[in-house]
C-alpha positions in Angstrom: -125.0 26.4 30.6 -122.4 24.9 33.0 -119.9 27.1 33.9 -116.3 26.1 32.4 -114.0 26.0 35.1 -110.5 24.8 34.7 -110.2 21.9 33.6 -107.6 18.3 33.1 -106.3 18.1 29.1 -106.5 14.8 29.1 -109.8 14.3 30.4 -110.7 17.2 28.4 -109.7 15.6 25.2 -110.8 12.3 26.0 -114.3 14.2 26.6 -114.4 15.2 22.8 -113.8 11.7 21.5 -117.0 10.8 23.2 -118.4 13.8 21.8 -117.5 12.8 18.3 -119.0 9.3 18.5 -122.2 10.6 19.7 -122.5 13.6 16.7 -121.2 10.9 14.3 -124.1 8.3 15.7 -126.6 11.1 14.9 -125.1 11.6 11.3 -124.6 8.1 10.3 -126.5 5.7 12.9 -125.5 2.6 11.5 -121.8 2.8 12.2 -120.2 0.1 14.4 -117.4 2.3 17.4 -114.2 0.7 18.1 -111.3 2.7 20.2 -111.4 7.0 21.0 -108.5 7.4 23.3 -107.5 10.9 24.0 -103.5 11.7 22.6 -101.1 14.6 22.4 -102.9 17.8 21.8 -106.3 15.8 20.4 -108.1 12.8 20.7 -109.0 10.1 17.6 -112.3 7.4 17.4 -111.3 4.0 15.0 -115.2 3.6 13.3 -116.2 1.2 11.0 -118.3 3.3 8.2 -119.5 -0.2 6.3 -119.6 1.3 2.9 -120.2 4.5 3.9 -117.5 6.4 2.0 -115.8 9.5 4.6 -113.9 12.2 3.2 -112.8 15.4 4.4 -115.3 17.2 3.3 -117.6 15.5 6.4 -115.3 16.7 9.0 -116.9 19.8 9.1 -120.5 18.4 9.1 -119.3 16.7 12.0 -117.9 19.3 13.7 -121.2 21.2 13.2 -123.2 18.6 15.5 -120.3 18.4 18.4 -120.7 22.1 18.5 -124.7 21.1 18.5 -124.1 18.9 21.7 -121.8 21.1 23.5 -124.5 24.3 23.3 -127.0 21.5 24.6 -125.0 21.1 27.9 -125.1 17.6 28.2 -124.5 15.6 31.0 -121.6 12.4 31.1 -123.6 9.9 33.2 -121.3 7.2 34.4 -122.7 3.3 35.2 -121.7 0.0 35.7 -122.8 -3.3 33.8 -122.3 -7.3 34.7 -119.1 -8.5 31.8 -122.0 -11.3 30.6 -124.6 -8.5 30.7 -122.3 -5.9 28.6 -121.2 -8.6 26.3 -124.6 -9.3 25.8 -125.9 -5.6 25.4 -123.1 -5.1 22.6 -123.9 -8.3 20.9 -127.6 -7.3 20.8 -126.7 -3.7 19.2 -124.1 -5.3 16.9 -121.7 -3.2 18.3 -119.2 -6.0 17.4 -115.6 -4.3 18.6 -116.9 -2.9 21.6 -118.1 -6.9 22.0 -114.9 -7.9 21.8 -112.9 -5.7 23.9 -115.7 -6.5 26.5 -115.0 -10.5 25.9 -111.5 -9.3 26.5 -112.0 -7.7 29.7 -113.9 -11.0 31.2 -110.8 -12.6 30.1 -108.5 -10.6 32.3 -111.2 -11.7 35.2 -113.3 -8.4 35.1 -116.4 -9.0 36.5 -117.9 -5.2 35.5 -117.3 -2.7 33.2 -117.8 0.9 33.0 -120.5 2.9 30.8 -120.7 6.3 30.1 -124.1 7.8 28.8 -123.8 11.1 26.6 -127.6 11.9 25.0 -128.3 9.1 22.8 -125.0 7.1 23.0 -123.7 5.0 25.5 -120.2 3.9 25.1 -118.0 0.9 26.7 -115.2 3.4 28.8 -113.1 3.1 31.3 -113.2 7.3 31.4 -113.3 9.2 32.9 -115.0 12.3 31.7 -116.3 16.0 31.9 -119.6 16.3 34.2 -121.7 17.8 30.9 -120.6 18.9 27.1 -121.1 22.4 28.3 -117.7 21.9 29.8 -115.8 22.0 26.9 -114.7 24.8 24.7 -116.9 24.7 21.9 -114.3 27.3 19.9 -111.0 25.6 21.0 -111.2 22.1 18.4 -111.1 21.3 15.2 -111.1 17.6 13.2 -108.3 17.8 11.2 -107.5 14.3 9.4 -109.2 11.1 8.6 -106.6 8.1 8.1 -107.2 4.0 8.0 -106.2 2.0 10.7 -106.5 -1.9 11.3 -108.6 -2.8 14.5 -105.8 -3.5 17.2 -103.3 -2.8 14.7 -103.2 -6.0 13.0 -102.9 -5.8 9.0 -104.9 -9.2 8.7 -108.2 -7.2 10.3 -110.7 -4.8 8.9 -109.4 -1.6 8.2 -111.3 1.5 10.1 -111.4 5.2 9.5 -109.6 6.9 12.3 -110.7 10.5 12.4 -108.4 12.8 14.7 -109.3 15.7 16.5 -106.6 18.7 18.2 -108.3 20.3 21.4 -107.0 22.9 24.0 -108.5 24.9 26.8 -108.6 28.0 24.6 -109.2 29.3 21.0 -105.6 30.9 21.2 -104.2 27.6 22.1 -105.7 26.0 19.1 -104.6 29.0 16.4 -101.0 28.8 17.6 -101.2 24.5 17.4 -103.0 24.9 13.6 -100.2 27.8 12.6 -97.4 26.0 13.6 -98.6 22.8 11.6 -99.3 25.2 8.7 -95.5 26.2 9.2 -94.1 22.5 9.6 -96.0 21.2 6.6 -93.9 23.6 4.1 -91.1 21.6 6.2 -92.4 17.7 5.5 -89.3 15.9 4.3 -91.5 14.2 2.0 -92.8 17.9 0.1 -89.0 18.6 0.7 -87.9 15.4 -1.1 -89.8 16.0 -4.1 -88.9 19.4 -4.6 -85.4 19.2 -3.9 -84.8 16.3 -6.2 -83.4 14.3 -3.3 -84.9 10.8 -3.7 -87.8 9.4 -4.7 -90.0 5.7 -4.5 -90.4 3.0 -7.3 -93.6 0.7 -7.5 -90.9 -2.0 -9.1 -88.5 -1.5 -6.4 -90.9 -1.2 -3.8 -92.4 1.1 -0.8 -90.1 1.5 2.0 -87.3 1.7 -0.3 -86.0 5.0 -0.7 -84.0 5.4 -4.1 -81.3 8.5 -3.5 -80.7 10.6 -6.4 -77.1 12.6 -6.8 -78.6 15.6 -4.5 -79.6 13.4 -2.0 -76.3 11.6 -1.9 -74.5 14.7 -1.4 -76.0 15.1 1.7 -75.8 11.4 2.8 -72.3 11.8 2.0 -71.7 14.9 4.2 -73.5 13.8 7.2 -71.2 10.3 6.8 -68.1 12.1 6.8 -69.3 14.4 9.8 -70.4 11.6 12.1 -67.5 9.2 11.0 -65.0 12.5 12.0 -66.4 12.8 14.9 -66.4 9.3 16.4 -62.6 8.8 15.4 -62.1 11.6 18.2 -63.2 9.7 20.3 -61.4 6.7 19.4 -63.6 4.9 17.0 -62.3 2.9 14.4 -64.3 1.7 11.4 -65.5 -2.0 10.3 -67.5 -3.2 7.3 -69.9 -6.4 7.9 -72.0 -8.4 5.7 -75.8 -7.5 4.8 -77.0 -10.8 6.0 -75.9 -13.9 8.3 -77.0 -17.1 9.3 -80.0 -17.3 11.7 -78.0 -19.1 14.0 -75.8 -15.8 14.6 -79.4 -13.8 15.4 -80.6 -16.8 18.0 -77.2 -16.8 19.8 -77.7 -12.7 20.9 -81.3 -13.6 21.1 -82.5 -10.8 17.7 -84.1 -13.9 16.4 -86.9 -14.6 19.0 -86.8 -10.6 19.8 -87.6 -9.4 16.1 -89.6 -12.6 14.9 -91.7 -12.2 11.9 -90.1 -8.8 11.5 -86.7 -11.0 10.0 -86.3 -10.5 6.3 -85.0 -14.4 5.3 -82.6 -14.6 2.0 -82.9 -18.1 0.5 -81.4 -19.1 -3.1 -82.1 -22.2 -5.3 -78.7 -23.5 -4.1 -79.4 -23.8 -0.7 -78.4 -20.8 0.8 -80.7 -19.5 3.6 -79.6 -16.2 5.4 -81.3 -13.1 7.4 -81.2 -9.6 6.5 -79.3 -8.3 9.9 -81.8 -6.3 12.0 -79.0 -4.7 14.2 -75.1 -4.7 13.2 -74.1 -5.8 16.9 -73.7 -9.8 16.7 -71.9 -9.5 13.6 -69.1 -7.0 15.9 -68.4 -9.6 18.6 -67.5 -11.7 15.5 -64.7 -9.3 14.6 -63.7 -9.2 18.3 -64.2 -12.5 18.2 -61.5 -13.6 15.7 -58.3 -13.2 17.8 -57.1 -13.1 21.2 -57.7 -10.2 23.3 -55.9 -8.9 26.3 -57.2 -6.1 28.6 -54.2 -3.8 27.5 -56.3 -4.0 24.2 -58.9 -2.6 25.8 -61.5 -0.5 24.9 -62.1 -1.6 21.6 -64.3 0.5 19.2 -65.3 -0.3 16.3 -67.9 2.1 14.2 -70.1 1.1 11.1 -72.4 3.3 9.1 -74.5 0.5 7.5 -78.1 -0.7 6.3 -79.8 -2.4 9.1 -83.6 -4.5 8.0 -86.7 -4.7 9.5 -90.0 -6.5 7.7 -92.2 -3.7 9.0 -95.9 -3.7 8.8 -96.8 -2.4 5.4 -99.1 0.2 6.6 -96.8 1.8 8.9 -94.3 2.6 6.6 -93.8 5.6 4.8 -91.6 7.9 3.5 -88.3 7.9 5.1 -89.9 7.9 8.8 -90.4 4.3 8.3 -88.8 2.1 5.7 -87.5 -1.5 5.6 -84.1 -0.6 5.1 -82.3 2.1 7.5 -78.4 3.5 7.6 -77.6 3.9 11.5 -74.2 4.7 12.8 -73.8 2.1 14.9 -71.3 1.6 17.3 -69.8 -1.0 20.1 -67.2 -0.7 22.6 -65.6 -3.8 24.3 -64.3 -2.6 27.5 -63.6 -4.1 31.0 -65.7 -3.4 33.6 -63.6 -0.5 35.0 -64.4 1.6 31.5 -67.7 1.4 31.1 -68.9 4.7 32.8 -66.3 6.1 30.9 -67.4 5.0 27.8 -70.5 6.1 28.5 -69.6 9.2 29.0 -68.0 9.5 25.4 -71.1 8.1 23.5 -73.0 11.2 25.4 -70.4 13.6 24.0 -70.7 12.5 20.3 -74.2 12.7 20.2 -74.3 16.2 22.0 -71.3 16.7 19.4 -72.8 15.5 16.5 -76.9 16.8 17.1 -75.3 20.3 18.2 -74.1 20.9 14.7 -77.7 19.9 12.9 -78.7 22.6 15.8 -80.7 19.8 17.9 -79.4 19.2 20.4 -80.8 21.3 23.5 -84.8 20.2 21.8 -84.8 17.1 23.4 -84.9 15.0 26.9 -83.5 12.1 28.1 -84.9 8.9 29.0 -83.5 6.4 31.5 -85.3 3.1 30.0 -85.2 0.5 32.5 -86.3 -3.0 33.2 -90.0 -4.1 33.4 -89.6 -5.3 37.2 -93.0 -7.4 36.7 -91.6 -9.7 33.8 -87.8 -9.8 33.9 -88.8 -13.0 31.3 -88.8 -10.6 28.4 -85.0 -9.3 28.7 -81.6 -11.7 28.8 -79.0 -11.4 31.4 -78.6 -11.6 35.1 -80.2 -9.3 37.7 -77.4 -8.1 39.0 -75.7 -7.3 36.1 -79.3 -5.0 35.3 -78.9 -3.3 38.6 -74.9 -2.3 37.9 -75.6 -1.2 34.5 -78.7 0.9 36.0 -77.2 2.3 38.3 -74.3 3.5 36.0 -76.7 5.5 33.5 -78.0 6.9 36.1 -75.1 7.9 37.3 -74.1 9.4 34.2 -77.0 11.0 33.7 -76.7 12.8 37.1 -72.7 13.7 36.6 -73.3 15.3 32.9 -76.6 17.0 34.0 -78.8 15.0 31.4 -81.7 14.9 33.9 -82.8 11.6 32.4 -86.4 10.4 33.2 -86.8 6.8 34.6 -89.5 5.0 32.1 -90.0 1.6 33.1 -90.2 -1.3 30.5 -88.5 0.7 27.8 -84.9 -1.2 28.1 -83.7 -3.3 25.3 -83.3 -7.1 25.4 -80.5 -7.3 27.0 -79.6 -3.8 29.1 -80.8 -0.6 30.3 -80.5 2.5 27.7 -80.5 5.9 27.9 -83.0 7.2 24.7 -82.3 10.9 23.5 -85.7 12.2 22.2 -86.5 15.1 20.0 -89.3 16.5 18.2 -89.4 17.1 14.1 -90.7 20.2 12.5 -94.4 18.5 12.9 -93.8 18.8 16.7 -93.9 14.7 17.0 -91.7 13.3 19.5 -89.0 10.5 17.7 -86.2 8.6 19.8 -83.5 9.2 17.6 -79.5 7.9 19.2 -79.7 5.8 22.5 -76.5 4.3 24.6 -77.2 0.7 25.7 -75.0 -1.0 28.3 -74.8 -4.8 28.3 -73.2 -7.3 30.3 -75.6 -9.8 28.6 -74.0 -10.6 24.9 -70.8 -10.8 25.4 -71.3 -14.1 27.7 -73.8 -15.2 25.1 -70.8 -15.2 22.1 -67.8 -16.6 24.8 -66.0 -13.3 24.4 -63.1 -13.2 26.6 -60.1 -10.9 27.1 -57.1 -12.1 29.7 -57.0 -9.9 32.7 -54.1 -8.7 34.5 -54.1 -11.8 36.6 -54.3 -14.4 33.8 -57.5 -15.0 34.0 -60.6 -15.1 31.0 -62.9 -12.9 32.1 -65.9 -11.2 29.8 -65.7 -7.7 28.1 -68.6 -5.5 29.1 -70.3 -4.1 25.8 -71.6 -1.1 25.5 -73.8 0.1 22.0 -74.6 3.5 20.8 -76.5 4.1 17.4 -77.4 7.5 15.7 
């Protein structure tokens, strides 16, 4: 047997994927593969079972053949196929998604693709992989879950069984993963919800619509009056806005085109036709809007704990980690130019304020989300205005010790951001308050304020949600 040297996670896990296909293949050789991308701590294959029916009770047949193909030291062996001649292969096989994503790849004006050969299987991968099965610690995975997933997550495809696998470079690794998921389970805020008599679903009201009970408003309650107390420290005063708005309002800041066919429209037999707001910001530069400002006014704050609506995909949502109505404390400052770091700096303090008493804050890291410098078409704004606003988060970020991580592509439409994310009790990472500079929106709705000089010049705004 090969000897198991040390050896990449990644490439580890993505090893076992292949490993699962191939053990599958021999248990059920009529299945059709679609994606097995290694993730955090395990790996998953999407496989279309035809009306083959899977249930957990098969996870440990399959893990009895990996096991099987480990102990036979099997070697990865890596080739290269023509596009026409792969497309042509998969066709033949009826291997139908591995067809497509090949079509896909002659698209994007690939001329070869990459094969990798494991016994009797030989998969469409870009890898790479382990030199033989033997590699891999045959005592240090387990399958743990099957779930459905639509092929390229599009709810109008077939839905395929997604089987998911944890793996680590030891048996230790894997017991202390498996016992802190026992742990975080007795911790699920939906087994919590239940037994706590916090709030529950309706199938007349609907999924993704939580209903709160008493118990659970006493706690909504609380954590209102905690976050509201803390952002009138720092100067925030609260505003109340409607629940929905013309479209015209969500095409001026640009929401419209942004959140598409996620828009929840509100029409009436009268004539009325109105969208559910997806953010709380364009209706703010309304308020601002309705009088004359001066920059001794400024900063102005204003604060709103309110529902904000997003048609999400039906599968993806789910208990209260994803529903179609959420409550964010959302806030805006309208500032001049001069106060922007400034307000930046505050926003950081109430969320290290506000997480530090739910005894978070110090389980998280920073990220500095940026521009995608290849395709400034997908964000509003000038460049310059990017690079000041950049340039100020990161100096922030450096001046309070935040040690933010530069992750391009991850900026919202209109500015730069800095994303505070945490992990939950299942050890999943979630972005939960970000700080977002823009320069952008305030143009967009003509906001002014009149300068020392006389002049009309444009508010900076910067938002913060939590």
């Amino acid at each position: 047997m090969t000897k198991k040297n040390a050896i990449n996670p990644e490439i580890m896990r993505h090893s076992f994927s292949h490993v699962m296909a191939v053990a599958i293949l021999e248990l059920w050789p009529t299945v059709k593969f679609a994606i097995g991308p290694a993730i955090d701590n395990g790996f998953y294959y999407d496989i279309d079972f035809g009306n083959i029916k899977i249930g957990e009770d098969d996870l440990r047949k399959i893990e009895a053949e990996m096991k099987k193909i480990i102990d036979a030291d099997l070697k990865f062996e890596h080739s290269e196929l023509k596009i026409d001649e792969a497309i042509a292969r998969e066709k033949k096989i009826n291997q139908v998604y591995k067809e497509e994503l090949a079509a896909d790849l002659r698209s994007e004006g690939e001329n070869e693709v990459s094969y990798y050969k494991l016994g009797n299987f030989e998969d469409l991968c870009r890898g790479p992989h382990v030199e033989s099965s033997g590699e891999l610690p045959i005592d240090a995975f387990k399958l743990n879950k099957i779930a459905g997933a639509y092929w390229r997550g599009d709810e109008n495809n077939k839905m395929l069984t997604r089987i998911y696998g944890v793996a680590f470079t030891t048996k230790s690794e894997l017991d202390k993963y498996l016992d802190m998921l026992e742990e975080a389970e007795k911790r699920d805020h939906r087994k919590l919800g239940k037994e706590l008599d916090l709030f529950c679903f309706s199938e007349l009201v609907g999924p993704g619509l939580p209903l709160y009970t008493p118990k659970g408003m006493a706690i909504i309650d609380e954590l209102k009056k905690h976050i509201e107390q803390v952002c009138r420290n720092y100067g925030f005063e609260k505003v109340m806005t409607p629940h929905f708005a013309k479209i015209s309002l969500y095409e001026i800041s640009g929401h419209a085109k942004k959140f598409g066919d996620e828009l929840f429209h509100v029409r009436s037999d009268r004539g009325h036709e109105f969208v559910m707001k997806p953010v709380q910001c364009p209706h703010q530069t309304q308020i601002y809007a309705s009088r004359n400002r001066s920059y001794r006014d400024l900063p102005i704050r204003y604060m709103e704990s309110e529902r904000q609506y997003r048609a999400e995909k039906s599968g993806e949502v789910g208990g209260l980690s994803r529903v179609y109505a959420i409550t964010v404390e959302d806030g805006h400052t309208f500032c001049r130019p001069d106060q922007v770091k400034e307000e930046i700096v505050g926003m950081v303090n109430i969320i290290k304020d506000f997480y530090s008493a739910l005894g978070l804050w110090g389980n998280h890291w920073v990220s500095l989300s940026v521009r995608d410098y290849d395709h400034p078409e997908k964000y509003i704004g000038e460049s310059e205005d990017w690079d000041l606003c950049e340039k100020m988060l990161q100096q922030v970020s450096d001046e309070m010790g935040l040690n933010a991580k530069r992750c391009e592509g991850e900026a919202a439409l209109y500015g730069p951001k800095l994303d505070f994310m945490f992990r939950d009790a299942m050890g999943k990472e979630i972005q939960i308050p970000t700080v977002q500079v823009d320069f952008a929106t305030p143009k967009k709705f003509n906001l002014f304020y009149t300068d020392k000089d006389g002049l009309e010049k444009h508010p900076v705004m910067v938002h913060r949600a939590i």
